[in-house]
N, CA and C atoms as a LAMMPS dump frame, in Angstrom:
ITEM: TIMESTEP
0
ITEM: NUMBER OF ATOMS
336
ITEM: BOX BOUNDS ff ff ff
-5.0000000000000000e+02 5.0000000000000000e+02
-5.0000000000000000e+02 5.0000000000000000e+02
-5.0000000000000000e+02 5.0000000000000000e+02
ITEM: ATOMS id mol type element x y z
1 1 1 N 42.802 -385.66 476.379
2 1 2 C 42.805 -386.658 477.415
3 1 3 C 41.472 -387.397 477.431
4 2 1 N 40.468 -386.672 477.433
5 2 2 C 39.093 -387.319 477.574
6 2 3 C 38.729 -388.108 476.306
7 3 1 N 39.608 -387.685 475.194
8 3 2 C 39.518 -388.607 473.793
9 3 3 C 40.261 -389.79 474.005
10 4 1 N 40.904 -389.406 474.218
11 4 2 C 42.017 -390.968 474.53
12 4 3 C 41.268 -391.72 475.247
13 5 1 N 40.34 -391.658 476.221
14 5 2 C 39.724 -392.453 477.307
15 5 3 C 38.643 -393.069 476.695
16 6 1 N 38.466 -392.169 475.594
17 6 2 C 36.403 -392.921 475.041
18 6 3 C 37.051 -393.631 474.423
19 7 1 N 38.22 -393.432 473.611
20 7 2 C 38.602 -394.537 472.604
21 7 3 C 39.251 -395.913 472.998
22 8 1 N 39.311 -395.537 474.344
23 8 2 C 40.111 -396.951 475.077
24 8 3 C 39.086 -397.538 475.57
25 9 1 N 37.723 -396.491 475.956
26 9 2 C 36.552 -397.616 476.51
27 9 3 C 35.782 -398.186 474.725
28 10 1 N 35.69 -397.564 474.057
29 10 2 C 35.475 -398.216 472.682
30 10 3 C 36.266 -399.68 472.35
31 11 1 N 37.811 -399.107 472.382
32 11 2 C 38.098 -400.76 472.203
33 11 3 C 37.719 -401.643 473.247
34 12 1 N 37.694 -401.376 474.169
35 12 2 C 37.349 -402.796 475.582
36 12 3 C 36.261 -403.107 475.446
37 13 1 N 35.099 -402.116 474.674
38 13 2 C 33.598 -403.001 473.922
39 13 3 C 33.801 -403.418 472.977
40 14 1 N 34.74 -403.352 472.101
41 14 2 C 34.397 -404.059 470.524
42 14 3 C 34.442 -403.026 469.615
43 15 1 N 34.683 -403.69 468.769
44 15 2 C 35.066 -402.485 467.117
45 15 3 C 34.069 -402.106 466.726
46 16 1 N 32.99 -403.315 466.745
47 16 2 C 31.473 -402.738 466.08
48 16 3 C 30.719 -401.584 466.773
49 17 1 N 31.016 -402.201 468.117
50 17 2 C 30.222 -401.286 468.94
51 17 3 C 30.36 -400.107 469.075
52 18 1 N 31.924 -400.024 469.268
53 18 2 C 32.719 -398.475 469.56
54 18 3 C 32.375 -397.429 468.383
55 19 1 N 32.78 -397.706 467.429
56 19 2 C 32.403 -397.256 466.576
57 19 3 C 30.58 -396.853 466.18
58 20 1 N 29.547 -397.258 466.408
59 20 2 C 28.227 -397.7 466.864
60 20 3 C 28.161 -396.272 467.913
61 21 1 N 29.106 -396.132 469.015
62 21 2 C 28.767 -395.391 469.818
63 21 3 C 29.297 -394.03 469.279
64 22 1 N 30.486 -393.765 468.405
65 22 2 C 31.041 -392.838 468.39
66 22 3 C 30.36 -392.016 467.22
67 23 1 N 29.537 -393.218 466.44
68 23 2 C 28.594 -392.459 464.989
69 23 3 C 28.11 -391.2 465.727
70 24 1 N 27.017 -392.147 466.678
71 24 2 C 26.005 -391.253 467.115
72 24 3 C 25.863 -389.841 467.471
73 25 1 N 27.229 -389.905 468.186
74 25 2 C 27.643 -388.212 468.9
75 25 3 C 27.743 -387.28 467.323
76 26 1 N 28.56 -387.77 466.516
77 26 2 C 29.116 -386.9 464.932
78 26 3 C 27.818 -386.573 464.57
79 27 1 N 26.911 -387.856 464.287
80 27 2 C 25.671 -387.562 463.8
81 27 3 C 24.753 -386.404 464.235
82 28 1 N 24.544 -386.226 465.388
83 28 2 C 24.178 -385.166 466.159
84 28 3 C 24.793 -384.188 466.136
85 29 1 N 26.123 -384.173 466.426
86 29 2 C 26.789 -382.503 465.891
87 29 3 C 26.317 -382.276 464.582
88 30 1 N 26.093 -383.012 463.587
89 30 2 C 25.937 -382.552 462.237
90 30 3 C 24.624 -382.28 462.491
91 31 1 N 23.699 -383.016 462.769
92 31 2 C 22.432 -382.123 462.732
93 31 3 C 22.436 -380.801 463.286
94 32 1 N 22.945 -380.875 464.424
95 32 2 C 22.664 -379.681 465.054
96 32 3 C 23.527 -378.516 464.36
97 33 1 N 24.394 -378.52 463.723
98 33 2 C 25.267 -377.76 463.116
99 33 3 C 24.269 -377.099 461.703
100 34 1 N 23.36 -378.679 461.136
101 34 2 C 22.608 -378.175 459.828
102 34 3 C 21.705 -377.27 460.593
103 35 1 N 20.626 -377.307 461.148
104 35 2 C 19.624 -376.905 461.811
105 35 3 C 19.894 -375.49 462.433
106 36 1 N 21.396 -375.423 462.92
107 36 2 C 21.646 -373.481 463.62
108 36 3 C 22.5 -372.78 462.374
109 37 1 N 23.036 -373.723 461.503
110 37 2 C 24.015 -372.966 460.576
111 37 3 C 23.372 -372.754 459.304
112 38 1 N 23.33 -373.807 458.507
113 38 2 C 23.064 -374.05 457.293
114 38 3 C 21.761 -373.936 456.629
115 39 1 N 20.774 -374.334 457.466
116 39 2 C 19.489 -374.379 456.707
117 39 3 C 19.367 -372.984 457.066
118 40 1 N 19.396 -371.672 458.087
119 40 2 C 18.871 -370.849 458.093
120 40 3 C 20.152 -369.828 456.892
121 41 1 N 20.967 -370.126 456.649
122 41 2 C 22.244 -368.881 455.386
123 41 3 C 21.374 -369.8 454.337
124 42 1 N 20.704 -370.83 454.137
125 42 2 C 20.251 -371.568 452.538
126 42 3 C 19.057 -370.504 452.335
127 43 1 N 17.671 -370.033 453.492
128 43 2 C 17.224 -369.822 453.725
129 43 3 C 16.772 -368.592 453.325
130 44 1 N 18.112 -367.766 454.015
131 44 2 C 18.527 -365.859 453.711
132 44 3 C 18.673 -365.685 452.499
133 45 1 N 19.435 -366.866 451.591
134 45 2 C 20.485 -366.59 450.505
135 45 3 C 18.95 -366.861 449.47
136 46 1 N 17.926 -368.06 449.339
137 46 2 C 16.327 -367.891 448.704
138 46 3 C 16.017 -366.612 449.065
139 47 1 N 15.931 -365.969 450.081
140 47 2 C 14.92 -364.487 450.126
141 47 3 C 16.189 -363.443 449.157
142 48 1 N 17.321 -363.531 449.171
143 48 2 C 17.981 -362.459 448.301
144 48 3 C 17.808 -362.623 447.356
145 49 1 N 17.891 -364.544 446.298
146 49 2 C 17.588 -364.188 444.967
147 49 3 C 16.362 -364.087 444.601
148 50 1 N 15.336 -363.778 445.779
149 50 2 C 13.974 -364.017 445.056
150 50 3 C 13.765 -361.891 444.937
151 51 1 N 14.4 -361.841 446.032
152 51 2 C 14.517 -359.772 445.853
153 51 3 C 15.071 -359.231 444.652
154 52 1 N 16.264 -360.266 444.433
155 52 2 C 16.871 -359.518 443.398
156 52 3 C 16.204 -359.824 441.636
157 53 1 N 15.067 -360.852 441.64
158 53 2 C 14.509 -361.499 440.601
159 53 3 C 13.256 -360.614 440.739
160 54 1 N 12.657 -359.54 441.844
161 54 2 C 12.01 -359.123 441.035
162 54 3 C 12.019 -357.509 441.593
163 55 1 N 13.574 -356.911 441.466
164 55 2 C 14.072 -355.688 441.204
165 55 3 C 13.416 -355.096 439.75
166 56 1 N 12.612 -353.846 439.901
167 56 2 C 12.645 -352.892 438.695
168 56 3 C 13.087 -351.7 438.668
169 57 1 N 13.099 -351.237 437.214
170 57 2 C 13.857 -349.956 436.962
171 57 3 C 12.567 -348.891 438.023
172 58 1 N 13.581 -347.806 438.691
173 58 2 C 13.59 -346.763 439.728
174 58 3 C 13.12 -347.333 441.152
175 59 1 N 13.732 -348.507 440.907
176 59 2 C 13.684 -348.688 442.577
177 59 3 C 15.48 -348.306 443.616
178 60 1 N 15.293 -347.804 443.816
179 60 2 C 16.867 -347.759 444.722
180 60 3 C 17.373 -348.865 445.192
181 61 1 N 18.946 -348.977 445.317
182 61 2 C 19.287 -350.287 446.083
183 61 3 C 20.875 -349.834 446.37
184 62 1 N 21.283 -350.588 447.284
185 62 2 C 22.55 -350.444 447.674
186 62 3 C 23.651 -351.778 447.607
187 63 1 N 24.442 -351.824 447.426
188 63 2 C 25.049 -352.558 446.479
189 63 3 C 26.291 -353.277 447.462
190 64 1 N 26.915 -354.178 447.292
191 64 2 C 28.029 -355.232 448.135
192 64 3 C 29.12 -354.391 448.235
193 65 1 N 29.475 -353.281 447.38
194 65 2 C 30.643 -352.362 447.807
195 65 3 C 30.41 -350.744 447.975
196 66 1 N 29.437 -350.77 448.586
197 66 2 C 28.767 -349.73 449.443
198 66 3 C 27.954 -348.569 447.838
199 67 1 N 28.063 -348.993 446.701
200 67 2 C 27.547 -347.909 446.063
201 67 3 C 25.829 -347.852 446.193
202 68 1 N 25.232 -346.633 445.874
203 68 2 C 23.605 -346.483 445.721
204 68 3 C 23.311 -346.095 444.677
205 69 1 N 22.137 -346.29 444.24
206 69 2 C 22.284 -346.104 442.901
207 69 3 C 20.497 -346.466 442.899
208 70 1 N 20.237 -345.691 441.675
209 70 2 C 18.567 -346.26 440.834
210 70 3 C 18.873 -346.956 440.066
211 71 1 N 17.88 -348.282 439.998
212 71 2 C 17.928 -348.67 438.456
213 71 3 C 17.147 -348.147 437.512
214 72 1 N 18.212 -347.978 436.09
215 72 2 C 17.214 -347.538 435.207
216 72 3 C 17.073 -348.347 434.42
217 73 1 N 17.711 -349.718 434.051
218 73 2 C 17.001 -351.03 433.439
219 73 3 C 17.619 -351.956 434.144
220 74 1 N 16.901 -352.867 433.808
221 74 2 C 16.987 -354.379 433.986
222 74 3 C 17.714 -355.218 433.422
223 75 1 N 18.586 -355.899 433.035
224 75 2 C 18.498 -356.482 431.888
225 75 3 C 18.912 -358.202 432.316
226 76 1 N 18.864 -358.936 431.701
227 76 2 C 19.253 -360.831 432.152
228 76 3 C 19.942 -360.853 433.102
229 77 1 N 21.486 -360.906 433.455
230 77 2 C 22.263 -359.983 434.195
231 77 3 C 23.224 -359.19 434.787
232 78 1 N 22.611 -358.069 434.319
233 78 2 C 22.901 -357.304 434.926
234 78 3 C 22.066 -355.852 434.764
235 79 1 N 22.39 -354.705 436.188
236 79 2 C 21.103 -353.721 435.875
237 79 3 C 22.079 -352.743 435.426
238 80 1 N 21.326 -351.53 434.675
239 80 2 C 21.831 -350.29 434.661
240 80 3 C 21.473 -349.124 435.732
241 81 1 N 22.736 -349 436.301
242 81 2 C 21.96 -347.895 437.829
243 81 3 C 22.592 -346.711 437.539
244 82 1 N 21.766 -345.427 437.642
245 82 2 C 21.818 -344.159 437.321
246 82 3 C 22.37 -343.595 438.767
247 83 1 N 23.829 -343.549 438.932
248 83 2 C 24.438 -342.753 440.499
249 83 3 C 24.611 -341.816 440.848
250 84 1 N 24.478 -340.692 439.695
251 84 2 C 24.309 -339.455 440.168
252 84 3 C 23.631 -338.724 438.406
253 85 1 N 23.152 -337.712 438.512
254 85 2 C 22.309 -337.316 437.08
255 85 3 C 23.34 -336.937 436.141
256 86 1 N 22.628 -338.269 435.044
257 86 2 C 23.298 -338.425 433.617
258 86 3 C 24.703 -339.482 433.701
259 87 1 N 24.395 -339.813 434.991
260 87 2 C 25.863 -340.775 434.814
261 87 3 C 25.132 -342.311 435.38
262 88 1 N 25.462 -343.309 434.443
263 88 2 C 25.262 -344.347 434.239
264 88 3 C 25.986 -345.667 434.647
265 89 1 N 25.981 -346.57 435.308
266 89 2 C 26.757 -347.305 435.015
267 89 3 C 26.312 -348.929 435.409
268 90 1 N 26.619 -349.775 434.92
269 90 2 C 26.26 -351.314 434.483
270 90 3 C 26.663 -352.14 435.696
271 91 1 N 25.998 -352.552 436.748
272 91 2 C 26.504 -353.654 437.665
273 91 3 C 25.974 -355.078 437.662
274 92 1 N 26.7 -355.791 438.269
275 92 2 C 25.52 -357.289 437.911
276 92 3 C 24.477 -357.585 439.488
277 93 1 N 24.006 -358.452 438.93
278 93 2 C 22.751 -358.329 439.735
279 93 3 C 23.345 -358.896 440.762
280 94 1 N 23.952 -360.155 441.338
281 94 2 C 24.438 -360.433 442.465
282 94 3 C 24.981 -359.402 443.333
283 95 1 N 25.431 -358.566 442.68
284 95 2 C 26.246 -357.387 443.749
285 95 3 C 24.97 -356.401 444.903
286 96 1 N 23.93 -356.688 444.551
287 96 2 C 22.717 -356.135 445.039
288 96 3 C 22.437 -356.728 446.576
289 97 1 N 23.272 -355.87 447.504
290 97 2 C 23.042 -356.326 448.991
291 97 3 C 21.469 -355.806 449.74
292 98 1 N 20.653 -354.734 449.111
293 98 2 C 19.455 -354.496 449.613
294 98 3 C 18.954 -353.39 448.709
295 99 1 N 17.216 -353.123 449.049
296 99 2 C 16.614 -352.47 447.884
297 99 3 C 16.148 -351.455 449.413
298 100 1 N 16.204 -349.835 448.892
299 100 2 C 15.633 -348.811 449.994
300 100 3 C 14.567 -348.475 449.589
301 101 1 N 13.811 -348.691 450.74
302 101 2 C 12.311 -348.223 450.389
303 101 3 C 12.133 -346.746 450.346
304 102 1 N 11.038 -346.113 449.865
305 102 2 C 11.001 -344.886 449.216
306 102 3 C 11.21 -343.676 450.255
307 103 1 N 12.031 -343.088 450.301
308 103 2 C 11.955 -341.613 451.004
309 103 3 C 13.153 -342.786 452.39
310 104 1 N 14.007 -343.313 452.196
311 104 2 C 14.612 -344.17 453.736
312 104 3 C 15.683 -343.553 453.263
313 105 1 N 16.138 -342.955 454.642
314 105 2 C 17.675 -342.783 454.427
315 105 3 C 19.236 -343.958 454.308
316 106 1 N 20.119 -343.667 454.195
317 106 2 C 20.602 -344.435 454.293
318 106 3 C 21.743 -344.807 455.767
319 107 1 N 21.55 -345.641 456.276
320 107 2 C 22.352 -345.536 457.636
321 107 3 C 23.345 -346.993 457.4
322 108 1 N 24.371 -346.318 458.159
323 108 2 C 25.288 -348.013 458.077
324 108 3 C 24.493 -349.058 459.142
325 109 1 N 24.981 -350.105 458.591
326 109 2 C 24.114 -351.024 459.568
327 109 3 C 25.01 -351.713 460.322
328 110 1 N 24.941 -352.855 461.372
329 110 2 C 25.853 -353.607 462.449
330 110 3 C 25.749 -354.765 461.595
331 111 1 N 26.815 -354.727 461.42
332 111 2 C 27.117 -356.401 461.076
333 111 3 C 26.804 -357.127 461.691
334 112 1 N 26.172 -358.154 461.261
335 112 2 C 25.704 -359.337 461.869
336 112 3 C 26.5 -360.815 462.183
């Protein structure tokens, strides 16, 4: 209802204008949308690949489908993580949701 009304006071000013008035509001949702949404996930998503660019072998990390694991190499990508002794296995580096610092247990966390 209240749309129907701006657009009827838009035409009774003019096409140029209405339009002129109706930019402005979009324009502003979009900023404000970049500014609470977007620039801060562009933001998070730089600090993960800069963690995961400088992951080395025997650091711990926990992984996008809940596994833990050491790495025991590195390689372009993807790492080799050692998950339990003598067993090996190859993941790629994107799958790397966080690195545990030494002696931290592991607790589930709250989704955000």
């Amino acid at each position: 209802m209240m749309t129907t009304s701006f657009l009827a006071q838009a035409a009774q000013q003019g096409g140029a204008a209405g339009i002129g008035g109706m930019l402005f509001p979009m324009i502003l949702v979009f900023a404000l949308f970049y500014v609470m949404l977007i620039r801060p996930q562009q933001r998070k998503e730089k600090e993960r690949l800069s963690m995961i660019a400088e992951l080395r072998a025997g650091q711990r990390v926990i992984f996008a489908g809940g596994l833990i694991g050491t790495i025991t190499e590195a390689r372009e990508t993807t790492f080799m993580i050692e998950v339990s002794p003598k067993v090996t296995i190859e993941v790629a580096r994107g799958a790397v949701s966080r690195v545990l610092k030494e002696g931290e247990a592991v607790t589930q966390e709250e989704p955000r």
